[in-house]
N, C-alpha and C positions, 0 to 999 in steps of 0.2 A: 417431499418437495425440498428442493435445493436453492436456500439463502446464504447469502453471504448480507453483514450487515454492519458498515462501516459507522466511526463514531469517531468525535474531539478536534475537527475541527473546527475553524473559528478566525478572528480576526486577533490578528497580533503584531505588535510592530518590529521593525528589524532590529535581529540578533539575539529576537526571543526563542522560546523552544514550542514545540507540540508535541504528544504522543497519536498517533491515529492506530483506532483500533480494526479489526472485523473479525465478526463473530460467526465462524460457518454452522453450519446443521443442513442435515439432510445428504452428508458423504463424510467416507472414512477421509478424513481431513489429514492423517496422515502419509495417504498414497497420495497427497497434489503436491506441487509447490505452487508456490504462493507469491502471488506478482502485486507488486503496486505501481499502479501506471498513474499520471496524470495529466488533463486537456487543459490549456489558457485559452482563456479567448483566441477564436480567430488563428489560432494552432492543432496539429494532429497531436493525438497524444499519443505519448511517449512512455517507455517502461523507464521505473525510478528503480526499482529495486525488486530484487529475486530474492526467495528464499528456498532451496530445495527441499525435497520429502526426506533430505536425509542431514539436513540445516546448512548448507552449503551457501555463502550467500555471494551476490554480483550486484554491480550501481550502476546508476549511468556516472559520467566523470563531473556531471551537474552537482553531485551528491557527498559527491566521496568525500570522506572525513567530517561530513556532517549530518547526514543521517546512516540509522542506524534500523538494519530490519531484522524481525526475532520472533521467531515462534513458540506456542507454549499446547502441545497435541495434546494435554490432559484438557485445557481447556477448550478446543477447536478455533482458535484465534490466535492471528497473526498483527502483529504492532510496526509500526514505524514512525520512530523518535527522529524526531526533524531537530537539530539544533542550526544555531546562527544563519536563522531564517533570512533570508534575504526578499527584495518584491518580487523580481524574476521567478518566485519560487509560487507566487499565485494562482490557482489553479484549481480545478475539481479533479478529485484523488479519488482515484478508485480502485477496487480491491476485485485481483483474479485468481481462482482459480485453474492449474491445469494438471487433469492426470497426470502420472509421471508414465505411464503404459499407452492409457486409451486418448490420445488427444484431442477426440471428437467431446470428450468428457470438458467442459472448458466453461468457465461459467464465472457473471461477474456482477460487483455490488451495485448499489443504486450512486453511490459519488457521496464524497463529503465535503463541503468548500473552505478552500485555505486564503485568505486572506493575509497578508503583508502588507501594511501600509502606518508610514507614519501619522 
């Protein structure tokens, strides 16, 4: 059985940090890359940040130069260090995986919620 199982967020006010975690099981976690996407209210969600199966990594331009995404295939988890958190940045964050082969292979967390507010 294939989880992914996000973790660390929470409410923080601007220009604070997070790290958000998720913990796969149930695939070789080093054959995916590993997407973090996030929904606002009342918004489609959107990909925050890629990390390839071969650590390659991409942002949206929302992101760039303040978070940071990183994988660690001994442990089967993937991290994204949010700094100078902004409100725009509120949102359920969720953690995907996608084979780098089979992309019917495609599979994703339950959400964690990021709050921003003073």
């Amino acid at each position: 059985q294939v989880q992914l199982v996000e973790s660390g967020g929470g409410l923080v006010q601007p220009g604070e940090s997070l790290r958000l975690s998720c913990a796969a099981s149930g695939i070789i976690f080093s054959a995916y890359h590993m997407n973090w996407y996030r929904q606002a209210p009342g918004k489609q969600r959107e990909l925050v940040a890629t990390v390839t199966s071969n650590s390659s990594t991409n942002y949206a331009d929302s992101v760039k130069g303040r978070f940071t995404i990183s994988r660690d295939n001994a442990k089967n988890t993937v991290y994204l260090q949010m700094n100078s958190l902004k409100p725009e940045d509120t949102a359920v964050y969720y953690c995907n995986g996608k084979h780098r082969v089979f992309r019917r292979l495609d599979y994703w967390g339950q959400g964690t919620q990021v709050t921003v507010s003073s």
